[in-house]
SEGUBA-100774 format. One record per residue (C-alpha): x, y, z; residue number from 1. Coordinates in steps of 0.05 Angstrom, whole numbers. Each point is the difference from the previous one (the first is absolute). Layout:
<sites>
((X; Y; Z); NUM)
...
</sites>
This chain:
<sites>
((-252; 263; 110); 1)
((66; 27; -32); 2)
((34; 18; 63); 3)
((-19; -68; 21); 4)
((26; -25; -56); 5)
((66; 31; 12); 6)
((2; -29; 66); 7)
((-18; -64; -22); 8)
((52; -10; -51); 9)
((57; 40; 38); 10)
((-10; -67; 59); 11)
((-3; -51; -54); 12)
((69; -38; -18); 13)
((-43; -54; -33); 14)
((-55; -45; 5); 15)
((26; -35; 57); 16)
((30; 46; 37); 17)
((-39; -22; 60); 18)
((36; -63; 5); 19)
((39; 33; 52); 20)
((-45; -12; 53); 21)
((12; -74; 1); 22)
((71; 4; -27); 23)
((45; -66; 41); 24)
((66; 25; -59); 25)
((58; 7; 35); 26)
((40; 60; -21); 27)
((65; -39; -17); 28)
((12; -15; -70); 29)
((-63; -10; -38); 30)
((40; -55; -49); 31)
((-38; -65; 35); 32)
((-46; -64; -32); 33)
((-78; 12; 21); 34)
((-65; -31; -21); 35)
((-8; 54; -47); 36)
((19; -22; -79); 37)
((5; 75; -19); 38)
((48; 15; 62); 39)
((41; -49; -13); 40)
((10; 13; -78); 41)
((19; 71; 10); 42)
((49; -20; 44); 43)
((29; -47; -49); 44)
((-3; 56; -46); 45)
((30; 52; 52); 46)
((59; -52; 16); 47)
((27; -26; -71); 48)
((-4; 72; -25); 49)
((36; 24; 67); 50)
((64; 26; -50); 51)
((-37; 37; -38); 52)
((-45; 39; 43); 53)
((57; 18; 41); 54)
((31; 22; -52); 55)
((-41; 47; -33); 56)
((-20; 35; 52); 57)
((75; 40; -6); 58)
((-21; 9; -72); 59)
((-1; 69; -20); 60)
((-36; -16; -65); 61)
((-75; 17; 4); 62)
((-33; -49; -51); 63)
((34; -51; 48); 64)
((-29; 27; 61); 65)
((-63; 9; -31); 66)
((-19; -45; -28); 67)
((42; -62; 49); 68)
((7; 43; 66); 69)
((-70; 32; -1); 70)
((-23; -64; 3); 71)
((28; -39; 44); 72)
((-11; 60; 52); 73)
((-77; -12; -14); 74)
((5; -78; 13); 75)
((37; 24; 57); 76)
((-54; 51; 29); 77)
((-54; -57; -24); 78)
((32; -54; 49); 79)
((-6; 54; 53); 80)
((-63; 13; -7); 81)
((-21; -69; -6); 82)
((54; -29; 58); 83)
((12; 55; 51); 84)
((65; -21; 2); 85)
((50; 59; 7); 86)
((61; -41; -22); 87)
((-44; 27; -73); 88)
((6; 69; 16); 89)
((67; -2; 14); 90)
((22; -28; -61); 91)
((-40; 61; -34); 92)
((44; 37; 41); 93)
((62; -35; -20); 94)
((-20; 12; -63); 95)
((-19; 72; -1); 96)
((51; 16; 33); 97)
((42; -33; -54); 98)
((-38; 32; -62); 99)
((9; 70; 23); 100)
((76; -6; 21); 101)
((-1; -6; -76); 102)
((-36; 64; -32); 103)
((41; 63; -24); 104)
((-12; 62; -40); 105)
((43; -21; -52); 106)
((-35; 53; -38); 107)
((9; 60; 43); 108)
((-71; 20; 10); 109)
((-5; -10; 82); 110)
((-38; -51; 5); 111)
((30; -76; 12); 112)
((-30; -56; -46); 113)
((12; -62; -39); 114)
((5; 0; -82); 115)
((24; -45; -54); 116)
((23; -1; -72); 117)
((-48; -64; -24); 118)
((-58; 42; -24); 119)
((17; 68; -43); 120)
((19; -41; -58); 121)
((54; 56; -15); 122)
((65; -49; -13); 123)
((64; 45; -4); 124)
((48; -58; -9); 125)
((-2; -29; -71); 126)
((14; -79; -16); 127)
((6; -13; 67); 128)
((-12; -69; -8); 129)
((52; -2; -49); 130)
((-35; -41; -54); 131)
((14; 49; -49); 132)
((66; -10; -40); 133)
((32; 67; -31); 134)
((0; 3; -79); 135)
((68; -35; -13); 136)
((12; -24; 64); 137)
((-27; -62; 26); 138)
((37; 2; 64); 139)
((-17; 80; 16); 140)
((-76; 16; 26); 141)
((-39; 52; -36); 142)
((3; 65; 28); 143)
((63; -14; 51); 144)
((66; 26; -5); 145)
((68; -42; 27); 146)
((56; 43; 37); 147)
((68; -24; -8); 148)
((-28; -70; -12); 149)
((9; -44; -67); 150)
((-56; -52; -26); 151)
((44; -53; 48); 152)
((2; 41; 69); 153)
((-79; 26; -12); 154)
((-47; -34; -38); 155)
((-75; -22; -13); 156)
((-2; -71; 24); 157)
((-56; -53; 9); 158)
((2; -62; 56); 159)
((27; 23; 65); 160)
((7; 67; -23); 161)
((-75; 10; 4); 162)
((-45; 13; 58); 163)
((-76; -3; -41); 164)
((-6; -3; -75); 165)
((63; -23; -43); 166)
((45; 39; 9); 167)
((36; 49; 57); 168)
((74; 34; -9); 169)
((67; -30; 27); 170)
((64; 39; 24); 171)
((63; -29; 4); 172)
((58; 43; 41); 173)
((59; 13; -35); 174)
((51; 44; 41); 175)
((44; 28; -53); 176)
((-52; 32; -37); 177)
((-47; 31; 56); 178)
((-67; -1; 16); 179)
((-48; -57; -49); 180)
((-68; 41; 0); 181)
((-52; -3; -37); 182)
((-41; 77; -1); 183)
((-59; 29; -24); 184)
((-21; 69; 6); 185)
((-75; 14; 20); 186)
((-54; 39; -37); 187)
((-34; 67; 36); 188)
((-12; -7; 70); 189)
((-49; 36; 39); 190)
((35; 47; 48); 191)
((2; -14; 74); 192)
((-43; -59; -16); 193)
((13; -62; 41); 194)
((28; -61; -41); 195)
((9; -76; 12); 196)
((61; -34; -38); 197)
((-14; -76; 3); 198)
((38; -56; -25); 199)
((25; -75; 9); 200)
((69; -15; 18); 201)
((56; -53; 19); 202)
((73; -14; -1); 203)
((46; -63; -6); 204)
((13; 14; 70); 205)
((75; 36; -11); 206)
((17; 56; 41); 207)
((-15; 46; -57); 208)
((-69; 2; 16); 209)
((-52; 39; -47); 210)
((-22; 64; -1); 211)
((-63; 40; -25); 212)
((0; 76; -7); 213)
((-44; 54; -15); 214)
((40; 56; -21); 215)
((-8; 75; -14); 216)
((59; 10; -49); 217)
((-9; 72; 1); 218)
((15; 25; 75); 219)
((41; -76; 3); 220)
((-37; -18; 56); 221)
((-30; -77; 15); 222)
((-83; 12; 24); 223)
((-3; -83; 7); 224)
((49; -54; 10); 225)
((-10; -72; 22); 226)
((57; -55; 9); 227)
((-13; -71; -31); 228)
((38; -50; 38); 229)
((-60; -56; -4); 230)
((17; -67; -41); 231)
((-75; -9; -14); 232)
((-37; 48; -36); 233)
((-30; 51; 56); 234)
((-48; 67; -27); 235)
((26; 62; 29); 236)
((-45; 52; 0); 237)
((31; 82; 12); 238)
((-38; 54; 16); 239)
((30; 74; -26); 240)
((-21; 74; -9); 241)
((9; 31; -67); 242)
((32; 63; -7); 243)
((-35; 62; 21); 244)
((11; 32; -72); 245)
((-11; -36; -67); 246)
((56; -16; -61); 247)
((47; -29; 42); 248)
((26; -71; -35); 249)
((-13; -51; 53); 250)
((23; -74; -20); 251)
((-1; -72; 31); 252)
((57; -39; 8); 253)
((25; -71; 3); 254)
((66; -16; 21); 255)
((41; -40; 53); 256)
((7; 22; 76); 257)
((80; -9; -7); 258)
((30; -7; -69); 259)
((72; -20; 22); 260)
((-16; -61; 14); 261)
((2; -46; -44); 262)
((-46; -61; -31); 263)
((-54; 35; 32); 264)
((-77; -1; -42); 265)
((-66; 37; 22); 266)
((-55; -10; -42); 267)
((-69; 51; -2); 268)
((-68; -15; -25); 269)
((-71; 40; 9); 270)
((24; 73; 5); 271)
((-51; 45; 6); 272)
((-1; 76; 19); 273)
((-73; 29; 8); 274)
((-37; 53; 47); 275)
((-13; -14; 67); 276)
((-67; 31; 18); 277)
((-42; -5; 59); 278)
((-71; -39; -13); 279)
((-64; 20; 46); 280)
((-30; -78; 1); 281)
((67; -32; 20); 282)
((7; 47; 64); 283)
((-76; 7; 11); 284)
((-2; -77; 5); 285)
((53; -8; 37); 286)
((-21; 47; 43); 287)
((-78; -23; 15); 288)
((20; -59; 50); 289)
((44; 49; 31); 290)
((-60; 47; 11); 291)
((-49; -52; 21); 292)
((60; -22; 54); 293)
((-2; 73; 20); 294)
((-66; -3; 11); 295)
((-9; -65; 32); 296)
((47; 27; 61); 297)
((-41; 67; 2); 298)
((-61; -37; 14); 299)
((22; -47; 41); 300)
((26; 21; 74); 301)
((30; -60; 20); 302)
((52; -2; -73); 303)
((21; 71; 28); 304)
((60; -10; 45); 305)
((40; -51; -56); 306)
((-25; 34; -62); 307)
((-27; 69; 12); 308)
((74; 38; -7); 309)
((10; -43; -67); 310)
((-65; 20; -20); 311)
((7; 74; 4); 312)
((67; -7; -36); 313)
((-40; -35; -60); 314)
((-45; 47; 6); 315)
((36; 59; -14); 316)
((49; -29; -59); 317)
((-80; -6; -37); 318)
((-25; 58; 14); 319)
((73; 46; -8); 320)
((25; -37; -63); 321)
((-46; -48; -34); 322)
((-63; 34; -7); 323)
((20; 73; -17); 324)
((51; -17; -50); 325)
((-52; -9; -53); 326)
((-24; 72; 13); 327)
((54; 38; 16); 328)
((71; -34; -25); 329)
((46; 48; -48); 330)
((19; -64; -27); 331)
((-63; -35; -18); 332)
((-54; 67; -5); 333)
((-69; -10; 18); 334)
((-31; -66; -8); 335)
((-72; 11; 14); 336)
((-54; 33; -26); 337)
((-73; 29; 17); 338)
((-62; -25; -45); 339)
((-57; 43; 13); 340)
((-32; -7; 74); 341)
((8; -70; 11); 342)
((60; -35; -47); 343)
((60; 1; -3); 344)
((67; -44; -18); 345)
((71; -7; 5); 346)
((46; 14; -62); 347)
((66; -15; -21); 348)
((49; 39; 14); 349)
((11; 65; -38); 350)
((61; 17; -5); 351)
((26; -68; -30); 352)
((-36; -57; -45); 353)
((4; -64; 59); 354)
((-42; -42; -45); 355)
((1; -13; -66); 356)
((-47; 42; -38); 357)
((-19; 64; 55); 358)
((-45; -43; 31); 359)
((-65; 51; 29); 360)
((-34; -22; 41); 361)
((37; -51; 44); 362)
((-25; -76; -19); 363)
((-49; -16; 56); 364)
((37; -49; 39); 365)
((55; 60; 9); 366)
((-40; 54; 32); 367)
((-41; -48; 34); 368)
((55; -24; 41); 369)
((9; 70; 15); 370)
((-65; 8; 16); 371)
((-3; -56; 54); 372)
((56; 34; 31); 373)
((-28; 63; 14); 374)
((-61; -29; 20); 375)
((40; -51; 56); 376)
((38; 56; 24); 377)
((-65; 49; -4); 378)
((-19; -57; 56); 379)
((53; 26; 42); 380)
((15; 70; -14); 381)
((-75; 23; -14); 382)
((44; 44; -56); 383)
((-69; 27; -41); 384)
((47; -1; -69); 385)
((24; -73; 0); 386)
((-80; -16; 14); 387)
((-30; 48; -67); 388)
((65; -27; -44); 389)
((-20; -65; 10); 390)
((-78; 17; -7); 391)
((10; 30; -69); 392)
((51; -51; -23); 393)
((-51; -56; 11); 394)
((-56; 54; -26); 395)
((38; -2; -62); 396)
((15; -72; -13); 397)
((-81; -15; 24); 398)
((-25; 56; -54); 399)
((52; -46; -51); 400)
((-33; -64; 10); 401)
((-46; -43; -43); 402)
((-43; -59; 3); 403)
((13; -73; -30); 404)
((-42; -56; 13); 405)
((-73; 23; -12); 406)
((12; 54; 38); 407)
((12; -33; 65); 408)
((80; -2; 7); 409)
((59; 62; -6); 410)
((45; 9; -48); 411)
((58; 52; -14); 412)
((62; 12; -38); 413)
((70; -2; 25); 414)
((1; 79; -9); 415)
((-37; 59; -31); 416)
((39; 18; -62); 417)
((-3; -30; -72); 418)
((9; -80; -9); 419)
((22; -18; 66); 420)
((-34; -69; 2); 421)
((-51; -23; 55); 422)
((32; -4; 73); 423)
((34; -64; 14); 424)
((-9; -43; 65); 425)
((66; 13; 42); 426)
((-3; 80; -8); 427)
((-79; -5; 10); 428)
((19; -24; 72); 429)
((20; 64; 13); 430)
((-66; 39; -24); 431)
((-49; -55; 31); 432)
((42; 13; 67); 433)
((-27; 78; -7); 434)
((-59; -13; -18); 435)
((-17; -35; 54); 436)
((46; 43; 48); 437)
((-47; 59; -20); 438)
((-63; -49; 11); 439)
((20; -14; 67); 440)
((9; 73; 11); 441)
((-80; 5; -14); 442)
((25; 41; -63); 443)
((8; -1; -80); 444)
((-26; -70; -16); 445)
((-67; -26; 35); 446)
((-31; -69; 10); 447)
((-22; -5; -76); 448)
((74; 21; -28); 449)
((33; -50; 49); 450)
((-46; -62; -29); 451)
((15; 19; -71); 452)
((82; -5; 27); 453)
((-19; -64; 33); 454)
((-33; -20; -67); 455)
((49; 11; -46); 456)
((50; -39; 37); 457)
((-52; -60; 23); 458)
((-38; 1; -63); 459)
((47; 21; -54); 460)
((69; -5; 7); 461)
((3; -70; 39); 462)
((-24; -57; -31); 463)
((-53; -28; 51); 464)
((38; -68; 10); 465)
((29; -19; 70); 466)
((31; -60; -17); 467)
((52; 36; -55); 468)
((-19; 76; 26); 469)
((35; 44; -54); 470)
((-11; 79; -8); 471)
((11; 44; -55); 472)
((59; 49; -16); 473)
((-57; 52; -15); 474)
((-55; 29; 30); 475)
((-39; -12; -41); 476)
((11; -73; -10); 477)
((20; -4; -71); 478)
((74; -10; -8); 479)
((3; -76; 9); 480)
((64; 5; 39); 481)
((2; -22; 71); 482)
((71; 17; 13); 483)
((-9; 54; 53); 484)
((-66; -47; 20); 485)
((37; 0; 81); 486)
((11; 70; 8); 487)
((-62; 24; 26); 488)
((8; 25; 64); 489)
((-52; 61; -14); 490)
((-42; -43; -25); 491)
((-4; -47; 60); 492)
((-22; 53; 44); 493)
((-67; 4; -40); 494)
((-17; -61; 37); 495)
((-31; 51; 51); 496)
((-64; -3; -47); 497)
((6; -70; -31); 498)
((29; -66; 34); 499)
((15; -16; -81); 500)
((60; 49; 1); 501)
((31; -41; 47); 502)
((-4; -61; -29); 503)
((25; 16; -57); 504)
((69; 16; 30); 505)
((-1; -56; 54); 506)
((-13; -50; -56); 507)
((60; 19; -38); 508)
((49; 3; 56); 509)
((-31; -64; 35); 510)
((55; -42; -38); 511)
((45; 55; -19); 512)
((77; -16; 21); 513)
((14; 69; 45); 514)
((66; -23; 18); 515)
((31; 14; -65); 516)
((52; 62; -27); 517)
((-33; 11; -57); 518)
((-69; 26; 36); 519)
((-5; 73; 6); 520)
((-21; 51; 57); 521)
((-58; 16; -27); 522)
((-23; -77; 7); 523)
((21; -3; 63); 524)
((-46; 67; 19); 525)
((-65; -36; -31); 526)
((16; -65; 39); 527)
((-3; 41; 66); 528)
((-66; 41; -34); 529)
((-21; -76; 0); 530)
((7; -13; 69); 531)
((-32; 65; 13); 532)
((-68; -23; -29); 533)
((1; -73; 15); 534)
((-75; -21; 23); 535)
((24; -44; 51); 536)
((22; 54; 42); 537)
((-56; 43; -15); 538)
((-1; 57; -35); 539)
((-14; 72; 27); 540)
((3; -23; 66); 541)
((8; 62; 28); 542)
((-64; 32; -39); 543)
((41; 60; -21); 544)
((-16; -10; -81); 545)
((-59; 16; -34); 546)
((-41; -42; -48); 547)
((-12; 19; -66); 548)
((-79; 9; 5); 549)
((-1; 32; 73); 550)
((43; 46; 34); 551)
((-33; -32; 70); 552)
((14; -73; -19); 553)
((69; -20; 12); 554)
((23; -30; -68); 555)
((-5; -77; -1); 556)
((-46; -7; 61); 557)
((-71; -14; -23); 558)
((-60; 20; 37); 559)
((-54; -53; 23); 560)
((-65; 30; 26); 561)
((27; 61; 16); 562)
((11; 72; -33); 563)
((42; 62; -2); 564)
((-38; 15; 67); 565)
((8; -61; 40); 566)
((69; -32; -39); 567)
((59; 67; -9); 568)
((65; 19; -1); 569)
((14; 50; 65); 570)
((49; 44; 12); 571)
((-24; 12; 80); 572)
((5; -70; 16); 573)
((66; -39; -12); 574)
((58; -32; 23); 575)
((61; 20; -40); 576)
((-12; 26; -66); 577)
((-45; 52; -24); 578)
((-66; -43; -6); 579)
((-29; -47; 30); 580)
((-70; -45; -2); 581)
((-60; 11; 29); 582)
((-63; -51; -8); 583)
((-68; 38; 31); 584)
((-42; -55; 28); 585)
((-72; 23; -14); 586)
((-38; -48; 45); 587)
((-24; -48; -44); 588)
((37; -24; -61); 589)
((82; -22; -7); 590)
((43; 56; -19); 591)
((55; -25; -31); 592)
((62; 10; -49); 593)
((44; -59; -23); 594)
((59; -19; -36); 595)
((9; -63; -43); 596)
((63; -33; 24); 597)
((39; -42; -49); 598)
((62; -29; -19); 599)
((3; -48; 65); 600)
((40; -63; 4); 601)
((-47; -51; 20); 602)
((-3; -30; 65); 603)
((51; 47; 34); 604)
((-25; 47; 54); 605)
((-3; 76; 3); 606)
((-4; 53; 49); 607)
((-45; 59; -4); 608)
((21; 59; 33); 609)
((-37; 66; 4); 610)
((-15; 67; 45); 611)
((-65; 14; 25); 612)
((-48; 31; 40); 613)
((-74; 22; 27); 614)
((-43; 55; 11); 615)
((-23; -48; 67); 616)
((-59; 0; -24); 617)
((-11; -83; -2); 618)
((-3; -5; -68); 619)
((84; -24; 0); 620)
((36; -19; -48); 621)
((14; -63; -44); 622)
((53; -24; -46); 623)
((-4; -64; -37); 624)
((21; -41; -64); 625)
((-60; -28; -30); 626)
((15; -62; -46); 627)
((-53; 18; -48); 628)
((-8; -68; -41); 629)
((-14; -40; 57); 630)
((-29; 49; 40); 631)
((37; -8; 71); 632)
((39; 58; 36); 633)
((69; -20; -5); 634)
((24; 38; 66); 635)
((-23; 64; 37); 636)
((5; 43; 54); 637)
((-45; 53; 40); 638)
((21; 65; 34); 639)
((-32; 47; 53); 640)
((53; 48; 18); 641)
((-7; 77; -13); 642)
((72; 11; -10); 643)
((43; -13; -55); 644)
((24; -80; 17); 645)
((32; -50; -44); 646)
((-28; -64; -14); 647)
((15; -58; -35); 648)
((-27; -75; -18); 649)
((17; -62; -38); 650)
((-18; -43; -43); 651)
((10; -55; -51); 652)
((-6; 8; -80); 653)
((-48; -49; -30); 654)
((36; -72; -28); 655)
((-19; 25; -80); 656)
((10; 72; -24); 657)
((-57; 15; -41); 658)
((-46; 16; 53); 659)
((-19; 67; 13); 660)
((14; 33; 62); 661)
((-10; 77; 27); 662)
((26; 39; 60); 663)
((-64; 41; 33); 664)
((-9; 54; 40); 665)
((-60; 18; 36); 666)
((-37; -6; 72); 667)
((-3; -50; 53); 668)
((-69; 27; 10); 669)
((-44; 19; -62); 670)
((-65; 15; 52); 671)
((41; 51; 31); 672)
((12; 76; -30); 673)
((72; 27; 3); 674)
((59; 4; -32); 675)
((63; -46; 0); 676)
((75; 20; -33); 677)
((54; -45; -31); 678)
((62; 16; -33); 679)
((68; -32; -15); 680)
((-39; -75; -27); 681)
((56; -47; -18); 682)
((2; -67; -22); 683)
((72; -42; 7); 684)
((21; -71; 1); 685)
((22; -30; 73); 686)
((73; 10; 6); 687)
((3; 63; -52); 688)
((37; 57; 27); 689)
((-40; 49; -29); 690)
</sites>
């Protein structure tokens, strides 16, 4: 069951993967109107927010990659996996391509990477706002030193002076006296340490231009320099090396580009100097769509000849400077660590404090992300230390958790070490997304863990209503705020045991305004987690996940008269995939599984499309959709054929939507013995693409 497991997983992209069978997309550019509310939104998203995803995929700064790029690689791979459209996969590559054009070893350790300076909370630079005044001098900032400057040529000022807060500094040239800076030397530096100098700049637009300096004023040497000549305030952000040996008297300066020229003002806000360190769940989650891309063209002949070559080349930047880096960098030390037989966990680094406080273990959501890394690439590589890393990570966060809500739901804290709060909603994405990773795996978490997940999302943290659907910023439901209530992609994906996950995302983005600057990445991923699990498609439709209660059934299918022996997931009989379904006609009574389809518009008609075939022994094969409340059969269609064929029917949605309708499987025959096969059951309005 394990290996079969592996094998299952490896060929699943997502719930709908089998879409492809039927796909009518044309591979041009995927931005196009459909019948589909979902499509359309994220394309409304995709195209207002056009800038800005272009530009950050030439970021270099890895809480912007992370936590914007990551993302919007996942919606990316999502719309592939629902669409088949290619023009998808080629923006990943775009993208990718992008991303890694960008990583250095700024830290000299061998191995390429991404870092920032946003989350040490080590702050070299003092006043850097400049809201301080110096004792007996208004017009000075605390701690900052003026160079050949007077109180009229280099000042403290408020208005235009200021970028954020109150107040910034101004410079003024003045060519008989010399430079106009304003210094101040930094506090003990780490040595060889990487280091971001950031600050806010602009200029009156003369030719003097501004200028912003880090300086070692003992070898006299400049280790980061940026020219201002913006006339709105712009943040520059510098990336330096310290020195390789400590004491040396490194300070940052202000000043003008060219201070013979006259009349000529540059004014500086912000400044900030702080270590730029590399951060395992920005690069690990940037790096999972990546991975599941990789693996999507290894499994899938016919992606080879555009995408294999790219493939291999992602391939190798994970495996040669991603994952090892945590083990084996000079820089960084060894991250991880053994727990007995079965545990284990990433920590930070140790050879420098990356997080306030020495943080050991890793918060959850951290070396999770990690964790569904390895395990995507274990897919592809078969590497038997990416597969027991991720094991004992999730072995160790399963061993942490606790039950809420008589015993029936999860619950867990953000981390394992003193006071650190019970796990919040957006960074519990990233654990659910493991846990269920390792459940469709056949490993870790069974049946019974995944319906306490379900529970706690369904049953705690949302509140029930699908008219104003809300969920919680906690786990476990007790916060009260609802601000991070839309981003819950992880989350979503629980609607393999429990329609109710669903619906409690589609019912807040129904009327939510997509098209907007202000919504983030991470929104955009759960609208396309959304469209993933949307009932009027179907769900599963390829048979390839497992229901909570039986590792035969395929999750939301529901058996009718039949068992494990006559209703199963199979592995020898399929069409694409790794499973299929078989129905066992035992001569006598209907066999059947269903689905309940919902979410129709009324009156419109819908096409059915499926793969099937028969043993030949009479009994056939029958799909239908069964309007349950009036009991008529909507539309159907009968098969014969012992090969793999497609087929396909139509019908039309009832006038009202409350009635309840199914989509069966079972016989043509039920007097007859034998065995019939289906896979690839889709549900899609006429004139849908997909």
């Amino acid at each position: 069951m394990f290996i079969s497991r592996m094998i299952k997983i490896g060929l699943i992209v997502s719930a709908c993967s089998a879409i492809a069978i039927f796909m009518l997309v044309a591979a041009a550019t995927p931005a196009m109107a459909s019948n589909n509310p979902w499509y359309d939104k994220f394309i409304s998203w995709e195209s207002v927010n056009a800038t800005k995803i272009d530009d950050i995929k030439t970021n270099p700064y890895s809480e912007n990659l992370g936590w914007w790029e990551g993302y919007v690689l996942k919606s990316y791979m999502n719309m592939y996996d629902l669409t088949h459209d290619t023009s998808w996969l080629d923006k990943i590559v775009d993208h990718t391509d992008s991303v890694i054009s960008t990583a250095t070893d700024i830290d000299g350790d061998g191995y390429l990477g991404w870092g920032t300076g946003a989350y040490a909370g080590v702050q070299l630079v003092t006043n850097g706002g400049f809201e301080t005044a110096a004792s007996g001098d208004q017009l000075l900032p605390a701690g900052w030193t003026r160079f050949q400057s007077t109180s009229a040529t280099a000042y403290r000022g408020s208005g235009s002076a200021a970028y954020s807060g109150t107040y910034g500094i101004a410079l003024k040239t003045n060519p008989s006296a010399g430079w106009q800076k304003m210094t101040q030397t930094l506090p003990t530096y780490v040595p060889n340490a990487p280091y971001t100098f950031i600050f806010a700049g602009r200029t009156n637009g003369s030719a003097a231009k501004g200028k912003a300096i880090v300086y070692n004023a003992t070898t006299g040497t400049v280790l980061a320099s940026a020219v201002v000549d913006n006339t709105t305030f712009q943040v520059f952000t510098l990336r330096f090396k310290a020195p390789s040996v400590a004491g040396q008297t490194l300070q940052v300066h202000f000043q003008h580009n060219d201070y013979t020229v006259a009349d000529g003002w540059a004014y500086f806000d912000a400044a900030s100097v702080a270590p730029y360190y590399p951060y395992m769940v920005h690069e690990s989650n940037l790096m999972v769509p990546v991975a599941q891309f990789i693996r999507t063209v290894k499994q899938t002949p016919s992606l080879q000849a555009a995408y294999l070559s790219k493939a291999n080349t992602y391939q190798s930047f994970i495996e040669n400077e991603i994952v090892p880096k945590w083990e084996s960098s000079s820089f960084i030390g060894n991250t991880w660590v053994n727990v007995g037989t079965t545990e284990g966990y990433y920590k930070e680094p140790p050879n420098f404090d990356s997080l306030p406080g020495n943080v050991n273990p890793l918060p959850y959501n951290m070396m999770l992300s990690m964790s569904d890394l390895l395990l995507t690439m274990y897919d592809v590589n078969a590497n038997a230390s990416y597969l027991d890393k991720s094991k004992r990570m999730n072995t160790y966060w399963k061993n942490n958790l606790f039950l809420q809500n008589s015993n029936s739901a999860y619950n867990w804290y953000y981390a394992e070490w003193p006071s650190p709060g019970i796990e919040d909603t957006s960074h519990g994405d990233l654990d659910v997304v493991s846990a269920l990773g390792m459940f469709n795996h056949g490993l870790v978490f069974g049946g019974t863990d995944m319906d306490k997940f379900t529970s706690t999302f369904v049953d705690v943290m949302w509140n029930g209503s699908t008219s104003s659907s809300l969920v919680d910023d906690k786990v476990d439901g007790l916060s009260g705020n609802y601000g991070d209530t839309k981003m819950i992609f992880g989350f979503v994906n629980l609607a393999q045991f429990n329609n109710n996950a669903w619906v409690a995302a589609a019912r807040q983005y129904n009327g939510y305004n997509m098209g907007s600057s202000s919504v983030h990445a991470v929104e955009a991923l759960t609208l396309t987690e959304i469209m993933k699990w949307d009932p009027v498609k179907l769900v599963n439709q390829g048979f390839e996940l497992d229901s909570s209660a039986d590792s035969t059934l395929p999750s939301r299918w529901t058996r009718v008269g039949s068992t494990s022996a006559t209703a199963y997931q199979d592995s020898a009989n399929k069409s694409t995939g790794a499973y299929g379904m078989t129905l066992v006609s035992n001569g006598s009574t209907p066999q059947t599984v269903y689905q309940r389809w919902e979410e129709e518009v009324a009156s419109a008609t819908y096409v059915v499309t499926f793969d099937g075939k028969t043993d030949g022994s009479g009994a056939g094969g029958k799909v239908w959709v069964y309007d349950e409340t009036t009991g008529t059969t909507l539309g159907s269609v009968t098969f014969t054929s012992t090969s793999w064929q497609p087929y396909t029917f139509t019908f039309t949605a009832p006038s009202v939507t409350n009635h309840v309708l199914k989509v069966y499987l079972g016989h043509n025959n039920i007097a007859v013995n034998g065995k019939t096969y289906f896979d690839n059951v889709v549900v899609k309005r006429q004139g849908d693409a997909w």
